[in-house]
BALUMTOR-75271 format. One record per residue: residue number from 1; residue in three letters; x, y, z of N, C-alpha, C in turn. Coordinates in pm, 1 decimal. Example, Ala and Ser with C-alpha at 12.3 -4.5 7.8 and 13.67 -1.06 7.14 Angstrom:
2
1_ala_1319.0_-569.0_780.0_1230.0_-450.0_780.0_1320.0_-330.0_780.0 .
2_ser_1285.0_-225.0_708.0_1367.0_-106.0_714.0_1290.0_3.0_787.0 .
END
This chain:
198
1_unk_10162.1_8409.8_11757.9_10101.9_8278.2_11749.5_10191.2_8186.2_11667.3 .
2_unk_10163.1_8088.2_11681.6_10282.7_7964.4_11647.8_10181.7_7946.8_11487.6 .
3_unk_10266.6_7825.8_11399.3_10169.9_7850.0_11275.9_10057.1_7761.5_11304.9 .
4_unk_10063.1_7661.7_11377.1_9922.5_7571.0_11417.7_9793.5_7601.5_11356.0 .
5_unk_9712.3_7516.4_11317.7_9601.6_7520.8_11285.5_9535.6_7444.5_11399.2 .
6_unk_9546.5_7488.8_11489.9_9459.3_7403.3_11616.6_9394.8_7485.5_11705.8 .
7_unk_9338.1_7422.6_11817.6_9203.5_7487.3_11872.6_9244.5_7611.4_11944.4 .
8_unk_9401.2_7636.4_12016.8_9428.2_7721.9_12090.4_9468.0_7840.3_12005.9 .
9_unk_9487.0_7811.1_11897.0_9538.8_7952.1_11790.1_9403.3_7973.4_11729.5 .
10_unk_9278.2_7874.0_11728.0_9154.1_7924.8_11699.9_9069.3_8029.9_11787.3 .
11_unk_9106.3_7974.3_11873.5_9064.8_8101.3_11992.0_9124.2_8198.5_11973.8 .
12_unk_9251.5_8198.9_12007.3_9336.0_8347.9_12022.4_9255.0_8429.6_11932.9 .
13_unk_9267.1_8378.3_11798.8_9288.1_8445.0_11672.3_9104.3_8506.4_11647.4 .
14_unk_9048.8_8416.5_11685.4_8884.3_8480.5_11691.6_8852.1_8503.6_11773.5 .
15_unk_8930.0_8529.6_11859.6_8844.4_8645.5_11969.4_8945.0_8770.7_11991.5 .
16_unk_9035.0_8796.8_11903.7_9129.1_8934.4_11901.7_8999.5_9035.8_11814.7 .
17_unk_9081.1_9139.8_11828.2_9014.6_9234.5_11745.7_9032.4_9231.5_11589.1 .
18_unk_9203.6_9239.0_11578.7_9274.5_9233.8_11462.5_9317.8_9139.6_11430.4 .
19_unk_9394.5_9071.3_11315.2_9501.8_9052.9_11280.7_9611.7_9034.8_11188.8 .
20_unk_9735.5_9051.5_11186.2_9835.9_9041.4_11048.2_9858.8_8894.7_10995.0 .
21_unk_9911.9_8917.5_10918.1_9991.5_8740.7_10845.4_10164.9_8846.7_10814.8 .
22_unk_10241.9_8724.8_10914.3_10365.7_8793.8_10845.2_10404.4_8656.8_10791.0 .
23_unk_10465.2_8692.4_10647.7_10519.3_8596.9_10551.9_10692.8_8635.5_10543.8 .
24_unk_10750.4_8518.1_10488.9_10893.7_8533.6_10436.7_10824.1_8508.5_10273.5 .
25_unk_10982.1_8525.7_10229.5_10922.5_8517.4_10040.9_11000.4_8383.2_10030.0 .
26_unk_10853.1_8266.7_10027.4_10885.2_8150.6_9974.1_10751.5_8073.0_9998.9 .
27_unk_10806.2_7899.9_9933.0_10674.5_7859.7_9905.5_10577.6_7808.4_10042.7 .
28_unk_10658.4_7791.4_10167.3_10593.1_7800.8_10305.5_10473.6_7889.1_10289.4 .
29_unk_10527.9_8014.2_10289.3_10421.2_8110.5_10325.1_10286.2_8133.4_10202.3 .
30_unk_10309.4_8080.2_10131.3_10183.9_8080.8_9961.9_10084.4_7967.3_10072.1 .
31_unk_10138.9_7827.7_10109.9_10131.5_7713.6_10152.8_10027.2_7762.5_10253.8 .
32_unk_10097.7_7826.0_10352.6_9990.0_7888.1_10446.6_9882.9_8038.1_10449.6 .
33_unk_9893.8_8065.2_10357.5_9782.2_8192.3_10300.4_9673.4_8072.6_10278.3 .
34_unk_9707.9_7966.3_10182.2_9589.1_7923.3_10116.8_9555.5_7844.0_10227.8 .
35_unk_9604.6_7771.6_10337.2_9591.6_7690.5_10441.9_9481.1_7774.0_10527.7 .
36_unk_9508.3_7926.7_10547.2_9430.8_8001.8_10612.4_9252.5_8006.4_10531.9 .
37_unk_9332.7_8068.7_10399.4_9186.5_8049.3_10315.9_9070.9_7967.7_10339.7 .
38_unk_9146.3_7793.0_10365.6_9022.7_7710.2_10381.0_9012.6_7704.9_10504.6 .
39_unk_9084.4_7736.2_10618.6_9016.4_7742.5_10769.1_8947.1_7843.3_10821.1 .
40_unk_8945.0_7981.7_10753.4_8900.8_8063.7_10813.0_8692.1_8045.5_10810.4 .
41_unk_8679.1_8039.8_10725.8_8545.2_8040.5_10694.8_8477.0_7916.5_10802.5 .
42_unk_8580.5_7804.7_10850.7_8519.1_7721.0_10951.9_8510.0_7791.9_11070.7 .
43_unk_8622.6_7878.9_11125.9_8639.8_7913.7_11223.5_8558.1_8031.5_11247.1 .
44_unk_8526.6_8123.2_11160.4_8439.6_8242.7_11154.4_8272.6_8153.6_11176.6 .
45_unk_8231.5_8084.8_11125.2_8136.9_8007.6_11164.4_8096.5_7969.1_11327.7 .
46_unk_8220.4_7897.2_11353.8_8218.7_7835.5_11454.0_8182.4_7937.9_11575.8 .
47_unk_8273.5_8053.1_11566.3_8276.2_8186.6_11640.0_8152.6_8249.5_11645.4 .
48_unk_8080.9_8289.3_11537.3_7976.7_8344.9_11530.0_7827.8_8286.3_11624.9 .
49_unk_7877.0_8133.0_11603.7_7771.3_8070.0_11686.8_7796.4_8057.0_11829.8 .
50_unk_7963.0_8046.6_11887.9_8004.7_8071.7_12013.6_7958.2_8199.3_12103.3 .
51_unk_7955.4_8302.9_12007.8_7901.7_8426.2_12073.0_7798.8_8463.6_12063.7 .
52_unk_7725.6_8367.8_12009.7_7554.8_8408.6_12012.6_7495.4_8306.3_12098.8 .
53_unk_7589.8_8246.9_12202.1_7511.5_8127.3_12238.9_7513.6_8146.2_12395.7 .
54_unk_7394.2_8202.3_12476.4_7334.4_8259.0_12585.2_7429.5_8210.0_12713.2 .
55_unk_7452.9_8053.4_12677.2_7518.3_8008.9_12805.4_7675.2_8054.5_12810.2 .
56_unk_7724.4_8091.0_12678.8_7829.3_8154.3_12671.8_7899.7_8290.9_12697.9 .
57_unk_7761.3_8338.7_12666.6_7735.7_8496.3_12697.9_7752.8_8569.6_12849.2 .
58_unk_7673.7_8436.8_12923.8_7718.3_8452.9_13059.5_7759.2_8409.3_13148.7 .
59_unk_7867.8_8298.6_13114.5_7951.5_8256.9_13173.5_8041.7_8301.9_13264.0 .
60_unk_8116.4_8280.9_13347.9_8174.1_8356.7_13424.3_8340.2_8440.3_13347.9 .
61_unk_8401.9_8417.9_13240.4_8475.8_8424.7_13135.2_8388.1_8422.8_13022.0 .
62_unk_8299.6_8506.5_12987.1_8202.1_8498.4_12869.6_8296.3_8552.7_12716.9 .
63_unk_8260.4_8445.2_12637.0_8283.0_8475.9_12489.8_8217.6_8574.0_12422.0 .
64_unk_8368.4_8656.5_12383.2_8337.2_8797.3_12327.1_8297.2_8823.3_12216.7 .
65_unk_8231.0_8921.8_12179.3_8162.7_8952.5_12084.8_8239.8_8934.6_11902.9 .
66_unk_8250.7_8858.9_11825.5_8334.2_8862.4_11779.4_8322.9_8971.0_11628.0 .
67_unk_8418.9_9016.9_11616.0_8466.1_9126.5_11600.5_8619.0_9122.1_11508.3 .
68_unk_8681.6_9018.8_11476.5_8787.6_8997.8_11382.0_8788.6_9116.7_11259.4 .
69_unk_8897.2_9160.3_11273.8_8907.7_9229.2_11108.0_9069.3_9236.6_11097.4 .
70_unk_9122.7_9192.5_10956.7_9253.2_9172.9_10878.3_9302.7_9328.2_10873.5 .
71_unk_9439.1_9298.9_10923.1_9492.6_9493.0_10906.3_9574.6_9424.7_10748.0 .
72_unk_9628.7_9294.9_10737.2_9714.9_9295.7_10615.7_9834.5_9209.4_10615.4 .
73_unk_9931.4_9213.2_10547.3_10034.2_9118.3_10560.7_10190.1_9196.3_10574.6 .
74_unk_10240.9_9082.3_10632.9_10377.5_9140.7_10619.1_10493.3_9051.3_10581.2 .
75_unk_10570.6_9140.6_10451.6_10644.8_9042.7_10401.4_10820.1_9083.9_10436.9 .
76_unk_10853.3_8948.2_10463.0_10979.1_8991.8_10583.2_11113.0_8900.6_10492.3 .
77_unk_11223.9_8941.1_10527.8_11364.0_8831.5_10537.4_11404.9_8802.8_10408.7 .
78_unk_11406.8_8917.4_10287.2_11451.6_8868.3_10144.7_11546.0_8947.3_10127.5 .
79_unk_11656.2_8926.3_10038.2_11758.2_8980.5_9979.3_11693.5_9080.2_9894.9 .
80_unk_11813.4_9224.5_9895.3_11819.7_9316.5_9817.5_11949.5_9315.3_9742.9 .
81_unk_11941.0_9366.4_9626.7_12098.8_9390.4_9554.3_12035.9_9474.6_9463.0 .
82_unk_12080.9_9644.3_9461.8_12069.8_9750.3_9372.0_11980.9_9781.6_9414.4 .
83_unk_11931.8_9785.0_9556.4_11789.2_9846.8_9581.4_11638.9_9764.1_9578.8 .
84_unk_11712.0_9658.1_9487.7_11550.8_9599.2_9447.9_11586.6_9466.4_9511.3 .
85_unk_11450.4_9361.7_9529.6_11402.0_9248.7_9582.3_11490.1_9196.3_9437.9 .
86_unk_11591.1_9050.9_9488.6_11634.3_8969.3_9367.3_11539.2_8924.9_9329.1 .
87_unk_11548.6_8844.0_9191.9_11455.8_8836.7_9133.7_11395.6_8704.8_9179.9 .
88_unk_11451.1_8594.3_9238.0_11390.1_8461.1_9330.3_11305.8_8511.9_9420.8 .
89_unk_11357.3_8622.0_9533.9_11283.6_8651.6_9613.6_11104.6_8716.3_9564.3 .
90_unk_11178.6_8830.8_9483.7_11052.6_8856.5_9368.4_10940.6_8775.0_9323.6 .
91_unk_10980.7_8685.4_9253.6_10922.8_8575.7_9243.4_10822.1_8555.8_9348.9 .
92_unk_10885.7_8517.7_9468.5_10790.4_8413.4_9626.6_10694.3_8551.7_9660.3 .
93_unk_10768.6_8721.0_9655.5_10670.0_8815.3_9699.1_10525.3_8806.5_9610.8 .
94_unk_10578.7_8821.7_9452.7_10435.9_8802.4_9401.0_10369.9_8684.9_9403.1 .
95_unk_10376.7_8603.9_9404.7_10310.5_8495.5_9407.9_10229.8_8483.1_9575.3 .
96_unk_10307.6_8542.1_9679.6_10248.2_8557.9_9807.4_10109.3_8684.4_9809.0 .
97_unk_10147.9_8755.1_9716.0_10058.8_8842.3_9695.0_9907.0_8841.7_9591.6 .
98_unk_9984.1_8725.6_9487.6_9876.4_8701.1_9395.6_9790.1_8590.2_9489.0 .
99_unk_9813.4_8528.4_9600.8_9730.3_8426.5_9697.2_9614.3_8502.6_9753.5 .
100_unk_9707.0_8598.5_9840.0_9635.5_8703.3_9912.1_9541.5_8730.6_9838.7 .
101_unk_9538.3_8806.6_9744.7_9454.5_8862.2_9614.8_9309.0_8787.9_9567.4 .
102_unk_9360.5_8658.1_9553.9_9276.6_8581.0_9471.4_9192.1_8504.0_9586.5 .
103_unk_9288.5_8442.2_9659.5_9235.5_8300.2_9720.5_9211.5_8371.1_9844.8 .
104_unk_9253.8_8420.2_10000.5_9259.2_8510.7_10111.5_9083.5_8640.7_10099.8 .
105_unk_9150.0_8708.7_10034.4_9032.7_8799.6_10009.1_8933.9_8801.3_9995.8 .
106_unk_8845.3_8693.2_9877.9_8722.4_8635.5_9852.5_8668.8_8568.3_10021.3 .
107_unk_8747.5_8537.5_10090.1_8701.9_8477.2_10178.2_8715.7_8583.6_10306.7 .
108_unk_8795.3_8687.4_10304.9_8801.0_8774.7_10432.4_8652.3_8840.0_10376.9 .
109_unk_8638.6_8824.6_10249.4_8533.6_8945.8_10201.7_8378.9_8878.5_10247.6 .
110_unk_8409.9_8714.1_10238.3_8241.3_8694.0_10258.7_8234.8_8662.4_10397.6 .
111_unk_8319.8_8671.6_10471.1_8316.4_8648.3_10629.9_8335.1_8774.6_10730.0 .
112_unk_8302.7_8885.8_10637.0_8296.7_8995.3_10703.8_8414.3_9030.3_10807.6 .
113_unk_8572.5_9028.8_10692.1_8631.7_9037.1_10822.0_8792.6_9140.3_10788.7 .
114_unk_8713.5_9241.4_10685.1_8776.5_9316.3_10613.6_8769.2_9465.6_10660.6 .
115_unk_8816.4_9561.0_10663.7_8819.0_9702.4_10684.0_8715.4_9737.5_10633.2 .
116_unk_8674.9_9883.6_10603.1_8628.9_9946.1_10480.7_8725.4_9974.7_10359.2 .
117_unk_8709.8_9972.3_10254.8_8807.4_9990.1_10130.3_8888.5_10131.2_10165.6 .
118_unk_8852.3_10219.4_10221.4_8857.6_10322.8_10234.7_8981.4_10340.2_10330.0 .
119_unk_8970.6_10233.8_10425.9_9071.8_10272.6_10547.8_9211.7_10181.9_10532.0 .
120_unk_9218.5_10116.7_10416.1_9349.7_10100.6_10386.0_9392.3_10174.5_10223.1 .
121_unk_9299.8_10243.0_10185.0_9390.8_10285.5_10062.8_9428.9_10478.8_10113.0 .
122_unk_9365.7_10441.4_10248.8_9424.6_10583.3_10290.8_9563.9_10564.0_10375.7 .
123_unk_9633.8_10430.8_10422.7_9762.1_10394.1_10424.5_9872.2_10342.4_10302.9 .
124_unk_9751.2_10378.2_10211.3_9848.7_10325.2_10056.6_9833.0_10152.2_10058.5 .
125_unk_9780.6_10113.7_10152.8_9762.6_9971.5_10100.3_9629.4_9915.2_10020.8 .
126_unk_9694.6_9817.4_9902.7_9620.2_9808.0_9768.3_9583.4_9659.5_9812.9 .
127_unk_9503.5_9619.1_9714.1_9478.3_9502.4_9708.6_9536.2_9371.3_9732.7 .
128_unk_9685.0_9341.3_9749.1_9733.5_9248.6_9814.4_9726.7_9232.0_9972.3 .
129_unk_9734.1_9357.4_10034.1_9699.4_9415.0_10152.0_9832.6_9369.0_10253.4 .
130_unk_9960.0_9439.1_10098.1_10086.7_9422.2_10183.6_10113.7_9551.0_10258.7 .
131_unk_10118.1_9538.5_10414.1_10152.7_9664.8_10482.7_10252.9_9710.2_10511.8 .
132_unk_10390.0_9616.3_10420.1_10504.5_9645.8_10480.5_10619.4_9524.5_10413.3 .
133_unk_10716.4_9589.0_10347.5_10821.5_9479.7_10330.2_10966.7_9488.1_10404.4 .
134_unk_10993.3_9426.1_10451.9_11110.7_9409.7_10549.6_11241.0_9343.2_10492.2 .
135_unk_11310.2_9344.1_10495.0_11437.1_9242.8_10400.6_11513.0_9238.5_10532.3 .
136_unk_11612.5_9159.3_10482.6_11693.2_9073.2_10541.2_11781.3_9170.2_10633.3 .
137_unk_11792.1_9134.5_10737.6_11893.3_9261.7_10798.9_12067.8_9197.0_10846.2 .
138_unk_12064.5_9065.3_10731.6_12222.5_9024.6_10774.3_12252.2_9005.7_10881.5 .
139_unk_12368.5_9076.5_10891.8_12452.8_9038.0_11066.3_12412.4_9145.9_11162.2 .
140_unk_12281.5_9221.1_11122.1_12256.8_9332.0_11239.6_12176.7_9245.5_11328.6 .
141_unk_12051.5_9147.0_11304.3_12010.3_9071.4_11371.6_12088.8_9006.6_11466.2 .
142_unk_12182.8_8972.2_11486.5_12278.8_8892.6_11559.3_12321.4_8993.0_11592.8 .
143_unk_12395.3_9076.6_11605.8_12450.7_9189.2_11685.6_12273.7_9266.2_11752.5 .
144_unk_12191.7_9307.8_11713.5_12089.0_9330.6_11774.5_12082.6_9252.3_11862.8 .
145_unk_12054.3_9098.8_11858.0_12011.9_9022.9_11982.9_12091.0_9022.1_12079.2 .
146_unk_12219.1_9031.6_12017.7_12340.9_8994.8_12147.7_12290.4_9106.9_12297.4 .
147_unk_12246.2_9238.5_12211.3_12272.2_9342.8_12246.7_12123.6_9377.9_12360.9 .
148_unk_12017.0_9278.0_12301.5_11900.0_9279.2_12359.6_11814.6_9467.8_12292.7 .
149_unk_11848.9_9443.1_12211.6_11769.3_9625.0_12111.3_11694.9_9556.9_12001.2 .
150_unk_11607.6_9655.0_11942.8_11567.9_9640.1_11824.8_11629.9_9664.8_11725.3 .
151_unk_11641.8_9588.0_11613.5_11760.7_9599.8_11527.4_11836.2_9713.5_11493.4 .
152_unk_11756.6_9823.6_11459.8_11760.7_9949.2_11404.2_11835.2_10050.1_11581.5 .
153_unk_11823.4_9987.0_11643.8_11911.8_10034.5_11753.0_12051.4_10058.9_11818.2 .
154_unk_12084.5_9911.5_11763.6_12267.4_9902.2_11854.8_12317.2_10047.2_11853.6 .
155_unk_12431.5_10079.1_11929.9_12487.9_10188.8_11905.9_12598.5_10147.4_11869.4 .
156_unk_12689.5_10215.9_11815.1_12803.6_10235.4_11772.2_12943.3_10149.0_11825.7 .
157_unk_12924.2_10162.9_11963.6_13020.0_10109.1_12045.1_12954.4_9946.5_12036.2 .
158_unk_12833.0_9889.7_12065.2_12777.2_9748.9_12043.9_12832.1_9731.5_11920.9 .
159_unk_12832.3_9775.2_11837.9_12853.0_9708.6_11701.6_12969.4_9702.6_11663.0 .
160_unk_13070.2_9778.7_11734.9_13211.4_9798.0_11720.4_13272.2_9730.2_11583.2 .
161_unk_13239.9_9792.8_11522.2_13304.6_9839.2_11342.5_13343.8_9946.8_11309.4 .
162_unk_13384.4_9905.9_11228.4_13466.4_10070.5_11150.8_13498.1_10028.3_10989.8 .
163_unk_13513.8_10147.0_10947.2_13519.5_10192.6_10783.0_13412.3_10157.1_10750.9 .
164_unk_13402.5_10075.1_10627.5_13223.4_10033.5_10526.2_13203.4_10025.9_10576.6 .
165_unk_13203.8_9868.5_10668.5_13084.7_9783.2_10744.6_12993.7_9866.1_10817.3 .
166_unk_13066.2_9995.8_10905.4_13027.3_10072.1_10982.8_12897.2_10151.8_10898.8 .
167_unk_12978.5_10207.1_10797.2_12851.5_10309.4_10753.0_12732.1_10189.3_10665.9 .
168_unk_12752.9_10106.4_10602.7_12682.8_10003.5_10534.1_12573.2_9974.8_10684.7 .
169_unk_12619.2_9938.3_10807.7_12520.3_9871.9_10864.0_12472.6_10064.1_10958.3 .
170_unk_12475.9_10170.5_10988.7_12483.3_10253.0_11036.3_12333.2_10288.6_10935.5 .
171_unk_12391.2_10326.7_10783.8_12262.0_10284.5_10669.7_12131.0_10232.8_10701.2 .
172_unk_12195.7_10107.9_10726.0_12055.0_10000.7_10740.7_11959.8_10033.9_10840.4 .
173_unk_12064.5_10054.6_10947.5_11961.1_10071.7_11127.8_11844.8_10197.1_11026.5 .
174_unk_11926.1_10306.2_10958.3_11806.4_10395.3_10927.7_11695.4_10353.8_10856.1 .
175_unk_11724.3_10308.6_10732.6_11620.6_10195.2_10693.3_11562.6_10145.1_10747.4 .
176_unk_11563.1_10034.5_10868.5_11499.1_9978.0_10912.5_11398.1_10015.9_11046.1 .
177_unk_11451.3_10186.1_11096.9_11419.9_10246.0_11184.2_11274.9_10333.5_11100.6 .
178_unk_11276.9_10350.3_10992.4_11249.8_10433.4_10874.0_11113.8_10329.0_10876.2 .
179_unk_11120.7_10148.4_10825.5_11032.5_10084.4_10794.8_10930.1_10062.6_10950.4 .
180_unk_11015.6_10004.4_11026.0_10915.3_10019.2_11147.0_10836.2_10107.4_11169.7 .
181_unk_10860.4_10217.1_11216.3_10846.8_10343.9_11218.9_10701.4_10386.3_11153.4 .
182_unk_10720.0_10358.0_11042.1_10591.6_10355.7_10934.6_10474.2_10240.4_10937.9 .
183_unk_10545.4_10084.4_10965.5_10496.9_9964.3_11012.8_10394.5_10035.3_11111.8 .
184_unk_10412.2_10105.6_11202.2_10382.4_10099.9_11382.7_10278.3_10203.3_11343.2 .
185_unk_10281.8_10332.0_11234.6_10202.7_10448.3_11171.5_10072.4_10366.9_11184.5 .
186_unk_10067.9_10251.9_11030.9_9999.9_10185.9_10962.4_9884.6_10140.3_11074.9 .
187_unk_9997.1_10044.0_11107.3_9889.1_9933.4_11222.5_9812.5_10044.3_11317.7 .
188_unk_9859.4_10135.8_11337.5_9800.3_10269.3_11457.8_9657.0_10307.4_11408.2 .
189_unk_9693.8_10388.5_11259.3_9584.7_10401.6_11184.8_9465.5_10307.0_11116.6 .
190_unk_9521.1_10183.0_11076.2_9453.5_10060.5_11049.5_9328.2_10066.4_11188.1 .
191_unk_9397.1_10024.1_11309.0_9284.0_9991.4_11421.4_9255.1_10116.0_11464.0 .
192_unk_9318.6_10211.8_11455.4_9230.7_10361.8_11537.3_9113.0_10381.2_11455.3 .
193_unk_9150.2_10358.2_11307.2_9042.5_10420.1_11217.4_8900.7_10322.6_11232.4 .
194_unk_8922.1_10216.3_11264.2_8826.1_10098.2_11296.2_8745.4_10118.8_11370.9 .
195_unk_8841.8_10137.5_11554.3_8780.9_10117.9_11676.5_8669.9_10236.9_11710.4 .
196_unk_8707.0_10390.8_11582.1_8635.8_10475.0_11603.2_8535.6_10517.0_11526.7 .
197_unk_8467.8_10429.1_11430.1_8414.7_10442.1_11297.3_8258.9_10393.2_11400.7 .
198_unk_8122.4_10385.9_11323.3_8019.5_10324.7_11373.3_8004.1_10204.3_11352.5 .
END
């Protein structure tokens, strides 16, 4: 979905089952957590009365039962140096997280549109309800696209390097094959554990 706050991303978005927020680490994405904060509670409204409303029910395209619940966020595209998030980027993650926390939550919580506590701290996700951090993947993105793969894919011959660069980006694909990988776990378990609960 595009970032719009308009009627066609209101639909999509309340009549899915699920859904994520993927963020970069900066002040955009704080901007739009709290942007979500004050629309959601209109739109959960609005929905609730769409699907309780008879002529809708049986329409020939009838409005579905709604059913929204948050798997979590995802925070994408920041620099590493020594392993760790720099400390700017640092910065935009917590502060994206202290939103989530404070301002996001109170409102997924009174609009009924949260998991059970249970089914994300059995993916290790805590109270920010980050499911995943992604960093920057440099010049593999651009060699990925050229290549039409997922980043963590090119082969050897696509990427045609040698010495560091080779093993430095050879590294990464695992990393990033490593984060997906786990990404794809999460979200599996997030909605399996949902769709099969009472």
């Amino acid at each position: 979905m595009s970032p719009s706050l308009g009627s066609i991303n209101q639909n999509l978005l309340m009549t899915s089952d699920f859904f994520l927020v993927p963020t970069t680490a900066d002040f955009l994405s704080v901007m739009a957590i709290d942007s979500l904060s004050r629309i959601l509670p209109k739109w959960c409204a609005w929905t609730r009365m769409a699907s309780a409303n008879p002529i809708l029910k049986e329409a020939t395209y009838p409005f579905p039962e709604f059913r929204l619940k948050f798997l979590g966020t995802i925070v994408q595209n920041y620099r590493i140096m020594n392993g760790k998030e720099t400390k700017a980027f640092q910065t935009w993650i917590e502060k994206i997280e202290n939103t989530v926390t404070n301002k996001l939550k109170p409102i997924l919580e009174k609009n009924n549109l949260l998991l059970p506590n249970q089914v994300y701290s059995e993916q290790s996700i805590n109270c920010s309800f980050t499911i995943t951090k992604i960093p920057s993947s440099n010049s593999l993105i651009a060699l990925s696209q050229k290549h039409a793969t997922p980043v963590y894919a090119p082969t050897p011959e696509q990427l045609n390097q040698q010495g560091i660069l080779a093993e430095i980006n050879k590294k990464q694909q695992e990393e990033f094959k490593t984060i997906f990988s786990d990404l794809a776990d999460k979200i599996i378990a997030l909605s399996s554990s949902y769709a099969v609960s009472p």
